[in-house]
BALOBA-1460 file (C-alpha; in Angstrom, 3 decimals):
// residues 241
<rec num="1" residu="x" x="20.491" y="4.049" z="-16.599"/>
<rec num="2" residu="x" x="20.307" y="7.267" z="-18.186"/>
<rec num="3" residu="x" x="16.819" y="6.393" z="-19.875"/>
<rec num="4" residu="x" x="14.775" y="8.377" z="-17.122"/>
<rec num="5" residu="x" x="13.929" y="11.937" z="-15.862"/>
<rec num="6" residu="x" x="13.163" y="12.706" z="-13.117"/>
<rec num="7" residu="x" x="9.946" y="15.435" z="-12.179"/>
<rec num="8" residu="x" x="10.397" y="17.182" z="-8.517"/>
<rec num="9" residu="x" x="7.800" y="18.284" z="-7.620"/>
<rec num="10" residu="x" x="7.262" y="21.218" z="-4.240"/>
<rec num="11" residu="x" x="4.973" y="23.618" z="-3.244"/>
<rec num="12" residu="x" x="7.534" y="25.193" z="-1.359"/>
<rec num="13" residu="x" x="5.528" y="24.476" z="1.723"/>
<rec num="14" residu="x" x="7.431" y="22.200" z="4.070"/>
<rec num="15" residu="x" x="9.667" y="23.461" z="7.364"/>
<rec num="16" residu="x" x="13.384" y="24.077" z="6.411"/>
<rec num="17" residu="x" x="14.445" y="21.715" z="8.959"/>
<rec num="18" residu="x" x="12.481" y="19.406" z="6.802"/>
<rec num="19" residu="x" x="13.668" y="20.633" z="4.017"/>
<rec num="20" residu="x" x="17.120" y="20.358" z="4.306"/>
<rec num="21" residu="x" x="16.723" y="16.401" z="5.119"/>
<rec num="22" residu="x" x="15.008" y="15.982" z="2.525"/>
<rec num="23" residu="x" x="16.760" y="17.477" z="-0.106"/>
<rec num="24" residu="x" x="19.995" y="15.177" z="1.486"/>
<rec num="25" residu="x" x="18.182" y="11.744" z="0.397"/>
<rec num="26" residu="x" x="16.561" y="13.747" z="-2.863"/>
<rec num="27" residu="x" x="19.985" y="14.299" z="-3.801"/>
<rec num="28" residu="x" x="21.467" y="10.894" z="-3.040"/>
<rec num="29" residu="x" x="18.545" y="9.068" z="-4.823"/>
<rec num="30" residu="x" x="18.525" y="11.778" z="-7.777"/>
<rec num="31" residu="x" x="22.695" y="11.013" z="-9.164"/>
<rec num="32" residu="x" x="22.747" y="10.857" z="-12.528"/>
<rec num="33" residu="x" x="19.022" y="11.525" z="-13.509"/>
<rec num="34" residu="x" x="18.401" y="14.619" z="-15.460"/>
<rec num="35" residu="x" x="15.853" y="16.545" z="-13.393"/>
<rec num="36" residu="x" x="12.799" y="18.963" z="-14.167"/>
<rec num="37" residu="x" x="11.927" y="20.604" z="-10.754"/>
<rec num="38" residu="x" x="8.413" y="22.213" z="-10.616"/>
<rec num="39" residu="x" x="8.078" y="24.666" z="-7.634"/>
<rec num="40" residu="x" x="5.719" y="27.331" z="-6.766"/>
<rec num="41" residu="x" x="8.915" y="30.046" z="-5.707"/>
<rec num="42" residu="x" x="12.677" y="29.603" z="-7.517"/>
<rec num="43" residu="x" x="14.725" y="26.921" z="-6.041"/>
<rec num="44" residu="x" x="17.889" y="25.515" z="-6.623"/>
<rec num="45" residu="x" x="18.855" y="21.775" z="-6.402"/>
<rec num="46" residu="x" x="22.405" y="21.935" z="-7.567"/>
<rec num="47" residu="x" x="22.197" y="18.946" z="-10.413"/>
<rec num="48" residu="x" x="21.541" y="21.256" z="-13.456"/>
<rec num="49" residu="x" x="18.037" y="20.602" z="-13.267"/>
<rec num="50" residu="x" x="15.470" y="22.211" z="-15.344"/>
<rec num="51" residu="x" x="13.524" y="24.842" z="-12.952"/>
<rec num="52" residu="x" x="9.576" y="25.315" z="-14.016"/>
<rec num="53" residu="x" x="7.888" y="27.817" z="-11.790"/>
<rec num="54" residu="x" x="3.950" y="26.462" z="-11.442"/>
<rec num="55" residu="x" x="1.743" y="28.992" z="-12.110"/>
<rec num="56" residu="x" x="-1.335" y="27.039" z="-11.818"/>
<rec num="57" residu="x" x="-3.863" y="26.827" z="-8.170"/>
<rec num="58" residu="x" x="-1.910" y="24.918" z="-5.598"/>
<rec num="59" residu="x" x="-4.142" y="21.328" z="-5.633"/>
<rec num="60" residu="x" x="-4.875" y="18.105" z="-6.957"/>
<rec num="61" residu="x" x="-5.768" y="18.800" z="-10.149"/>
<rec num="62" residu="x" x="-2.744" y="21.009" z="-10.724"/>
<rec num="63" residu="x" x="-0.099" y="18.291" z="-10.224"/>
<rec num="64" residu="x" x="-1.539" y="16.511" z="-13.417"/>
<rec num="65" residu="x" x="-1.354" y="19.025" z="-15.285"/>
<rec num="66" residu="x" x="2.204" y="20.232" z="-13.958"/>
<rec num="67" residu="x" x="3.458" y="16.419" z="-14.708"/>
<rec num="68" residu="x" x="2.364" y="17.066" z="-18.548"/>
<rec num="69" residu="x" x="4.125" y="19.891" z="-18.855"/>
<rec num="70" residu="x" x="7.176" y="18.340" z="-17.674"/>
<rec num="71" residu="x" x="6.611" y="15.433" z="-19.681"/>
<rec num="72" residu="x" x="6.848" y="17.388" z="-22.501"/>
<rec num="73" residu="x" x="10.271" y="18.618" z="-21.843"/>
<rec num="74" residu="x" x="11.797" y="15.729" z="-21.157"/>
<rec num="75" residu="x" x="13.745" y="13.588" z="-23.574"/>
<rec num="76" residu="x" x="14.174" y="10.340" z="-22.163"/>
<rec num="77" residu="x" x="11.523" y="7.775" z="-22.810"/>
<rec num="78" residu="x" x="10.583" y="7.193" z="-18.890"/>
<rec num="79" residu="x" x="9.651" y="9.502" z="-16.507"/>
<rec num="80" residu="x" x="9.308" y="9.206" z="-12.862"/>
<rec num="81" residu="x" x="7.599" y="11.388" z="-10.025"/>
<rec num="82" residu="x" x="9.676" y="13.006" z="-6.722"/>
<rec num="83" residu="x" x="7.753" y="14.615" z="-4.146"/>
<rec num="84" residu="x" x="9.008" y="16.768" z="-0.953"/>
<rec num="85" residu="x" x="7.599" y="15.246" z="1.501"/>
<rec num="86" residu="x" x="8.406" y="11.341" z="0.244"/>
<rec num="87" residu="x" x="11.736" y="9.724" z="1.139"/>
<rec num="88" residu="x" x="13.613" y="7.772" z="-1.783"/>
<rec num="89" residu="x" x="16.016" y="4.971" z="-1.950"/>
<rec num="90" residu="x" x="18.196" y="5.419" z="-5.070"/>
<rec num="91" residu="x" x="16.899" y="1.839" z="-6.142"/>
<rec num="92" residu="x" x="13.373" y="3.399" z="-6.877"/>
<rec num="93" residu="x" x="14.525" y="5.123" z="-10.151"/>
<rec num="94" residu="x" x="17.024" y="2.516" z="-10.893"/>
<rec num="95" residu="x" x="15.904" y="-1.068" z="-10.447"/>
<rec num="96" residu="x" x="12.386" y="-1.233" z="-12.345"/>
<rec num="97" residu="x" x="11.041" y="-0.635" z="-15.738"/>
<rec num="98" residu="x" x="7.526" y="-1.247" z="-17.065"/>
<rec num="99" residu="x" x="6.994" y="-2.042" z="-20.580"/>
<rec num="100" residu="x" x="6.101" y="0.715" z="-23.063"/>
<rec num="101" residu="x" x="2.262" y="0.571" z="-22.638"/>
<rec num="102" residu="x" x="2.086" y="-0.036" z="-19.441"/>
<rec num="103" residu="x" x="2.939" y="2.677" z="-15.844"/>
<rec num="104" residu="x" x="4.479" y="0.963" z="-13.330"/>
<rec num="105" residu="x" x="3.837" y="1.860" z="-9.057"/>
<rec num="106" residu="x" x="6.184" y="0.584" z="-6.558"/>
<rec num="107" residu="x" x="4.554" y="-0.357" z="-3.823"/>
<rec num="108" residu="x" x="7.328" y="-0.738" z="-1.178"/>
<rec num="109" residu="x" x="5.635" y="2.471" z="0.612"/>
<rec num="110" residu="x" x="5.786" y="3.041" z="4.250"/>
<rec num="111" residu="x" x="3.270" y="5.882" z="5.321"/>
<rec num="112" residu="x" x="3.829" y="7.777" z="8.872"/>
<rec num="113" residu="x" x="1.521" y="10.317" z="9.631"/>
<rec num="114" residu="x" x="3.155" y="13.800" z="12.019"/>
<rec num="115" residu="x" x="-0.037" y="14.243" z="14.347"/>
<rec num="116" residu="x" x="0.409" y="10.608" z="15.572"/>
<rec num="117" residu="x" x="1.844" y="11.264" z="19.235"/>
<rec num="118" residu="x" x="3.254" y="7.681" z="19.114"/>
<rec num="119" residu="x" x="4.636" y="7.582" z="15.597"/>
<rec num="120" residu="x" x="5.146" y="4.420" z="13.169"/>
<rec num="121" residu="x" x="5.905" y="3.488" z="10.134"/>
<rec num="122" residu="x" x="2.130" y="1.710" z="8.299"/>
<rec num="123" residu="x" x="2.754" y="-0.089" z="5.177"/>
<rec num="124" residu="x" x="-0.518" y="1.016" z="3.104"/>
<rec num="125" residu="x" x="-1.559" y="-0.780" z="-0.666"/>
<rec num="126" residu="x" x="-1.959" y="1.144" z="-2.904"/>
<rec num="127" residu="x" x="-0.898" y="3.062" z="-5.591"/>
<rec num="128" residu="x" x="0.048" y="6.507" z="-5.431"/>
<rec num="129" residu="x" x="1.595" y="8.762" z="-7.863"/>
<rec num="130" residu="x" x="4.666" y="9.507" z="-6.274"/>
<rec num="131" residu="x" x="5.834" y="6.491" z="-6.854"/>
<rec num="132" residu="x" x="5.447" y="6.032" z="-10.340"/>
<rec num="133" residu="x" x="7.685" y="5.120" z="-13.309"/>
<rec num="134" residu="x" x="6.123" y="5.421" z="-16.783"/>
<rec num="135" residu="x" x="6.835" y="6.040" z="-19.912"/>
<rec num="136" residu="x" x="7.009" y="9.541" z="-21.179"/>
<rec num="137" residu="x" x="5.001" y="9.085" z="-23.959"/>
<rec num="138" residu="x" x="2.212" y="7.087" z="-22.610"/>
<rec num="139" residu="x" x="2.083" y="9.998" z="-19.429"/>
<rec num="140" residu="x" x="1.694" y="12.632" z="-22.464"/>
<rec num="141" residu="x" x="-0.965" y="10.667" z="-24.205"/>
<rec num="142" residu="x" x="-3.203" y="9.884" z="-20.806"/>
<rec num="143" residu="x" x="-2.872" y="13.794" z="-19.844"/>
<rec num="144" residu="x" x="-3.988" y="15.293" z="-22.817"/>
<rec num="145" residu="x" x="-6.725" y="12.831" z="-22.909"/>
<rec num="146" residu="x" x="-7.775" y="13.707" z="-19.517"/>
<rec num="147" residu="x" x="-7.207" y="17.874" z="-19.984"/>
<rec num="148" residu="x" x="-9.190" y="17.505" z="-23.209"/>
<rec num="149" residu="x" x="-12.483" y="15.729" z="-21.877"/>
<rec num="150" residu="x" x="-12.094" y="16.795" z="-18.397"/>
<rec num="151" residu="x" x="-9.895" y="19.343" z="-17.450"/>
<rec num="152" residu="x" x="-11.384" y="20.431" z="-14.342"/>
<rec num="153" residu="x" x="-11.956" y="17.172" z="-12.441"/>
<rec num="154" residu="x" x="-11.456" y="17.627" z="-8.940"/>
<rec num="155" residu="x" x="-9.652" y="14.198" z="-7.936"/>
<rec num="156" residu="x" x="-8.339" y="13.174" z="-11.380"/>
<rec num="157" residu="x" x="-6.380" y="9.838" z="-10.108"/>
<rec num="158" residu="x" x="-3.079" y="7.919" z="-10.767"/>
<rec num="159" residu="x" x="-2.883" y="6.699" z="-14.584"/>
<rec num="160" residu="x" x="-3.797" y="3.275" z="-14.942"/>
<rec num="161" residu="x" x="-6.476" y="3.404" z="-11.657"/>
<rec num="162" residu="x" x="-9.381" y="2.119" z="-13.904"/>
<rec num="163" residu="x" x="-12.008" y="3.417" z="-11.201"/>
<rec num="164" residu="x" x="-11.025" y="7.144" z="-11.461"/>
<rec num="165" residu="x" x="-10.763" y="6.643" z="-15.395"/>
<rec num="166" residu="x" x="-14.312" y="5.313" z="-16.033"/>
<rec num="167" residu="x" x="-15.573" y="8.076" z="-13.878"/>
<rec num="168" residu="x" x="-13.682" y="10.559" z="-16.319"/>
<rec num="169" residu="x" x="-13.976" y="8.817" z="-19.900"/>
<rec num="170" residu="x" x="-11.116" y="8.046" z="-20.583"/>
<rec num="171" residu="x" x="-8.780" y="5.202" z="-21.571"/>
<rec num="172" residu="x" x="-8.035" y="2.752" z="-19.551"/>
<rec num="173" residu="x" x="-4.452" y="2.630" z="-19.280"/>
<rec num="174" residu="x" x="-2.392" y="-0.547" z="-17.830"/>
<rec num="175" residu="x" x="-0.357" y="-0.593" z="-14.820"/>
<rec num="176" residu="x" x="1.897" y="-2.948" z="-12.668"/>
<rec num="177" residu="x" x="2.925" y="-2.763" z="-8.948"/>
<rec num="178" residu="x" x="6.670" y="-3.632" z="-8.296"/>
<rec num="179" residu="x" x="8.325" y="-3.963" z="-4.756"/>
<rec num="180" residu="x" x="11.648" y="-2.108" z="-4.622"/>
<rec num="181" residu="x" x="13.750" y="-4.140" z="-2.090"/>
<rec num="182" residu="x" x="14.261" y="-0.731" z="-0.047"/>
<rec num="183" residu="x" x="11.322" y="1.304" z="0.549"/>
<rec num="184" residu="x" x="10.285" y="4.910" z="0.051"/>
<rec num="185" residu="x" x="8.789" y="6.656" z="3.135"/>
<rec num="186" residu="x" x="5.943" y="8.986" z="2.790"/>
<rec num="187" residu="x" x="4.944" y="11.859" z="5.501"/>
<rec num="188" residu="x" x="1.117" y="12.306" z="6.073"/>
<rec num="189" residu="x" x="1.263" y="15.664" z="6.903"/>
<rec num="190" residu="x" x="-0.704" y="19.144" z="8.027"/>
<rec num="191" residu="x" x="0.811" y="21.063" z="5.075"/>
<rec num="192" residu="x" x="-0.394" y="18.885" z="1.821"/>
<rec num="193" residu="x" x="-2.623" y="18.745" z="-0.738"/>
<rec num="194" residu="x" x="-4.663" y="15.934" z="1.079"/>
<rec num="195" residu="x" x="-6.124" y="16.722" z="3.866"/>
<rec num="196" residu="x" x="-5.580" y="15.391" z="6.881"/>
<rec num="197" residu="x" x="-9.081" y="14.188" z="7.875"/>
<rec num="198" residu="x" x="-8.208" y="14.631" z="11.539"/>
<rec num="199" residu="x" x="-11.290" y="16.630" z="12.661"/>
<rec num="200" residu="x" x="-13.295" y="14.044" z="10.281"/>
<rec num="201" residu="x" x="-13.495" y="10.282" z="11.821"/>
<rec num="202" residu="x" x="-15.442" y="8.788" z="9.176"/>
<rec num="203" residu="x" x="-13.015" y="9.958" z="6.483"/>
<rec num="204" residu="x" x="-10.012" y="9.247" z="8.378"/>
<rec num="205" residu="x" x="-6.630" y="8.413" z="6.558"/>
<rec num="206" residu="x" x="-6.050" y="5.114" z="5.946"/>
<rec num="207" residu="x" x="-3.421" y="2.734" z="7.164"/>
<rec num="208" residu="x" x="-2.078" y="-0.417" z="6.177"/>
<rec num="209" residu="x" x="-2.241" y="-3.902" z="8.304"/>
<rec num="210" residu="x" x="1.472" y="-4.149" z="8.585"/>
<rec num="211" residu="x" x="3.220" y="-1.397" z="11.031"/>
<rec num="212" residu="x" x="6.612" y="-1.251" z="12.667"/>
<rec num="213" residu="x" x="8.534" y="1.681" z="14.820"/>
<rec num="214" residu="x" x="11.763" y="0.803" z="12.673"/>
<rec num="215" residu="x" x="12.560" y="-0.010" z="8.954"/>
<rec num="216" residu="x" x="15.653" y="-1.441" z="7.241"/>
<rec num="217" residu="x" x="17.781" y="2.174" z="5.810"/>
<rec num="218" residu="x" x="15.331" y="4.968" z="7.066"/>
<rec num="219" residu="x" x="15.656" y="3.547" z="11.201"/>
<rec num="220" residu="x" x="13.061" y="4.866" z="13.590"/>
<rec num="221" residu="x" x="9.468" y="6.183" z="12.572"/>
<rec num="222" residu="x" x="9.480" y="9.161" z="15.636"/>
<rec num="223" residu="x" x="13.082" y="10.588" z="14.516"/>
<rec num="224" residu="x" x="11.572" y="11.047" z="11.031"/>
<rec num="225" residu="x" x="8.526" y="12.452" z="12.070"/>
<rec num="226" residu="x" x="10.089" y="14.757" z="14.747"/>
<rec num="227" residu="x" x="12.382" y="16.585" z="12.008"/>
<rec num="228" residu="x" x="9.202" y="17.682" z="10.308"/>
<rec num="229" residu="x" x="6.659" y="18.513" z="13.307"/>
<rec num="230" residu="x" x="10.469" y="20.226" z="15.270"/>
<rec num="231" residu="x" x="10.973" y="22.289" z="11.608"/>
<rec num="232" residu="x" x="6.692" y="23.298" z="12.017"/>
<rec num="233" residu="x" x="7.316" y="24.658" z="15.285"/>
<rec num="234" residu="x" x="10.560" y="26.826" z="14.430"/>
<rec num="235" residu="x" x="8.468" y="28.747" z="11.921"/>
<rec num="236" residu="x" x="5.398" y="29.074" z="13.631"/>
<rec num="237" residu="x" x="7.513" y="30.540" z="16.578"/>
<rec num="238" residu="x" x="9.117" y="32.782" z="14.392"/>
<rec num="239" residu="x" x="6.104" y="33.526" z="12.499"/>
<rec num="240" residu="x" x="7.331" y="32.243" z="9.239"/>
<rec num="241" residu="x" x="4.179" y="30.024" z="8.086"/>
């Protein structure tokens, strides 16, 4: 289906070792998207993507406006959201579209988080904006909304999360959850945007009911995690990060 672009999004801040695992699945999930890859430094993907260097604050309310911009460049009528430190099966961009008024979230998610000494795979609900397909239009409309009445909110929120979009104003936009039949694994980390919340128990990250050391396609929870926390050590040996 040639009706979507994909927007890549890095900060450029994960471990090589990481890197280069990631970028294997990236590519294998990415065939025959058109991509716009948003990094803070130059990269190169090897697809013929379209390379935007951010120039905004590394944060939250920087990826909005980062996906606007994108969305503006792109000329399919979905777009969808990659991140570097999620996992994709090439069914998430292929399987699913949501009507044309609507932003669909696939909710086959499994979260692991690297500080965990005994790591496994939690299987959280809710919606999160790396895994979202919408349509490039309707992204473009919400965004400018959102930059026009409040372009400095702190936490801005997923389009279509009707809490976050009281709070700001702004339309209510609709949204559907979808299960792909393989999931998409996403790393809690000590390098993101979100904290980790480690040093805060009250405000610690959440984790869904459901857990398991081993999934269907992406195998066992401690082999992911060690690529990362094994590609955090190299650096920080090497004084790299």
């Amino acid at each position: 289906m040639a009706d979507l672009t994909i927007i890549y999004m890095t900060a450029n801040r994960m471990p090589q070792r990481w890197v280069e695992f990631h970028r294997k699945h990236l590519l294998a999930a990415m065939d025959g998207f058109p991509v716009i890859a948003i990094s803070m430094k130059p990269i190169d993907l090897w697809v013929g993507e379209t390379k935007l260097i951010q120039t905004l604050p590394y944060g939250s309310t920087s990826v909005y406006k980062e996906w606007n911009r994108a969305a503006k460049i792109a000329e399919t009528d979905y777009v969808a959201i990659a991140e570097d430190d999620v996992l994709y099966h090439p069914w998430h961009f292929q399987k699913f579209r949501p009507k044309l008024d609507e932003v669909a979230y696939d909710m086959s998610r499994w979260t692991l988080m690297s500080w965990r000494q005994d790591p496994y795979f939690s299987l959280l609900r809710a919606v999160g904006g790396f895994a979202q397909i919408c349509p490039r239009k309707l992204m473009i409309e919400a965004l400018d909304e959102r930059e026009q009445k409040c372009p400095n909110y702190a936490r801005p929120g997923e389009i279509g999360r009707h809490d976050k979009e009281r709070r700001m104003g702004v339309t209510l936009r609709k949204h559907v959850e979808w299960w792909c039949h393989y999931p998409m694994v996403t790393l809690a980390h000590t390098r993101a945007v979100s904290s980790t919340f480690q040093d805060h128990p009250r405000w610690s990250r959440k984790e869904g009911e459901l857990k398991a050391f081993e999934i269907p396609y992406w195998d066992r929870a401690g082999d992911i995690v060690d690529i990362f926390n094994k590609g955090v050590a190299e650096e920080e040996e090497h004084g790299q990060h």
